[in-house]
C-alpha positions as CSV (number, residue, x, y, z in Angstrom):
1,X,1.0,-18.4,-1.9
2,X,0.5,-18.1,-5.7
3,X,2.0,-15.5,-7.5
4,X,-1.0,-13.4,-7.9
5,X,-1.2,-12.9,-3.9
6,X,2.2,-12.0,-4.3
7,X,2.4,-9.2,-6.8
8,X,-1.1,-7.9,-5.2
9,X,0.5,-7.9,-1.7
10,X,3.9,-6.3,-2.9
11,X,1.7,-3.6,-4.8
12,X,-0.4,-2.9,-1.5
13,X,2.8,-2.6,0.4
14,X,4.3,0.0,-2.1
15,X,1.4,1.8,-1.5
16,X,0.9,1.5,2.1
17,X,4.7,2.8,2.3
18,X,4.3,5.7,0.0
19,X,1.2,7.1,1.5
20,X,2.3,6.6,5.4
21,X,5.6,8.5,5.0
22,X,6.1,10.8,7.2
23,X,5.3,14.2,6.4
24,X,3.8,15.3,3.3
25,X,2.6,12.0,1.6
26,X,4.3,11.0,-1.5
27,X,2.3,11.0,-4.6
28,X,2.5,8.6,-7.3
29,X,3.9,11.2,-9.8
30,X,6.4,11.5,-7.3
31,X,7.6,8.2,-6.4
32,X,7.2,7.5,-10.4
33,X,9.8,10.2,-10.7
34,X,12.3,9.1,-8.1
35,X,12.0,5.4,-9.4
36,X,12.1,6.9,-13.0
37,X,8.9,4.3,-13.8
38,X,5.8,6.2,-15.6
39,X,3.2,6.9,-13.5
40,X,1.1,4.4,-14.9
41,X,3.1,1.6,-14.7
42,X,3.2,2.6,-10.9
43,X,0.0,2.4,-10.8
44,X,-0.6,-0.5,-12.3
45,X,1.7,-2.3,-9.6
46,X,0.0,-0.8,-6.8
47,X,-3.2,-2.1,-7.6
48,X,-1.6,-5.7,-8.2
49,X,-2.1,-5.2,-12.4
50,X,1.4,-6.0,-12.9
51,X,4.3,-8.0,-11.7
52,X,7.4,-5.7,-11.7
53,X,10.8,-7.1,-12.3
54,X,13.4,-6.8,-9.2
55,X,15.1,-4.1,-10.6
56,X,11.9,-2.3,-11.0
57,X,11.2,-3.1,-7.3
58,X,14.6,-2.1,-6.2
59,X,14.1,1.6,-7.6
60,X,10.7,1.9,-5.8
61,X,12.3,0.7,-2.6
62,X,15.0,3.4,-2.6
63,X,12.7,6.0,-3.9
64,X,10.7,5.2,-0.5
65,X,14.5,4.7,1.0
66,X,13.5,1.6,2.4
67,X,15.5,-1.6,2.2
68,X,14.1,-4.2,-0.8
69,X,13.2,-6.8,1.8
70,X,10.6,-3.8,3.2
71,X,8.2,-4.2,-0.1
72,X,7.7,-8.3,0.8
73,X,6.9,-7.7,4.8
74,X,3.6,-8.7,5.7
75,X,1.8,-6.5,7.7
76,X,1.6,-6.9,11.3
77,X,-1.4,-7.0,13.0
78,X,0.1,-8.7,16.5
79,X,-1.8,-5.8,19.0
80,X,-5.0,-5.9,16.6
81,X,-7.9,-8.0,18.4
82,X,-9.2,-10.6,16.2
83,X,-12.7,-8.8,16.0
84,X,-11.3,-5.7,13.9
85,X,-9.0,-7.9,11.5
86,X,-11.8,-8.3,9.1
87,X,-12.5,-4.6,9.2
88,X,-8.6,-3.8,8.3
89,X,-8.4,-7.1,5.7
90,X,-11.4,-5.3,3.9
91,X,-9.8,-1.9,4.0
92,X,-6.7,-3.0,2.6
93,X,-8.8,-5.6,0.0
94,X,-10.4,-2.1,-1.3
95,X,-7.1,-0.3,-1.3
96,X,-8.6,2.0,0.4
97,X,-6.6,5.6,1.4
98,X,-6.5,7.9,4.2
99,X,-9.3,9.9,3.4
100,X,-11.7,6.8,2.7
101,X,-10.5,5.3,5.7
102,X,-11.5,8.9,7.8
103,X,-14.7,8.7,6.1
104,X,-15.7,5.5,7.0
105,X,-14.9,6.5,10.8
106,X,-17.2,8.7,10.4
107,X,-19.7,7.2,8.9
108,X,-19.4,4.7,12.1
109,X,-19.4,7.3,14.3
110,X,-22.7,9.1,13.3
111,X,-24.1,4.8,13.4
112,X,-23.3,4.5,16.8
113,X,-23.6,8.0,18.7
C-alpha cells in the first residue's frame, strides 16, 4: 500500500468518524476546533490533500475521542455480499455524505418501483 492509499484512506476514515457520531454530527469547523487545526487544513486531510503528521492525527483522534489506532482501521465489510461492495467502494471513492448517499436511495428507488 503506497503512501498515497494511505493518507487518502486515513482522511476517509476521519471523515467517516466525524460524520457517523452519534447524535448531532460533528462539523468540520467543529472537529477543527477541538483538534485546534484550521478548518482548511482539515479539510484538506479528509479529502486525502495532505499527509498529517502523528501529532496532528493524535488531536483529531481525541477530538472524535477515539483511540489513534481507530483513524488506520480498515473498514469492515464482513456481512456485506460481494454484489453491493462495488456500490459502497464507489460511495466512499466519491466521499460521498449522508445526504448524497439518501439521495442516491432514492434515486434507486423511483428506478426500480
Amino acid at each position: 500500500m503506497g503512501q498515497a492509499t494511505v493518507v487518502r484512506d486515513v482522511g476517509r476514515k476521519i471523515r467517516q468518524l466525524r460524520m457517523s457520531r452519534v447524535g448531532p454530527r460533528v462539523t468540520q469547523e467543529e472537529l477543527s476546533e477541538r483538534a485546534r487545526i484550521s478548518v482548511s487544513f482539515l479539510s484538506m486531510i479528509e479529502r486525502g490533500e495532505r499527509s498529517p503528521h502523528l501529532e496532528t492525527l493524535s488531536k483529531i483522534a481525541g477530538a472524535l475521542e477515539v483511540p489513534l489506532a481507530a483513524l488506520f482501521e480498515e473498514g469492515k465489510m464482513d456481512g456485506v455480499e460481494p454484489m453491493y461492495r462495488p456500490l459502497i467502494d464507489a460511495c466512499r471513492k466519491y466521499n460521498l455524505g449522508k445526504r448524497d448517499v439518501d439521495r442516491l436511495v432514492s434515486v434507486v428507488r423511483t428506478m426500480f418501483a
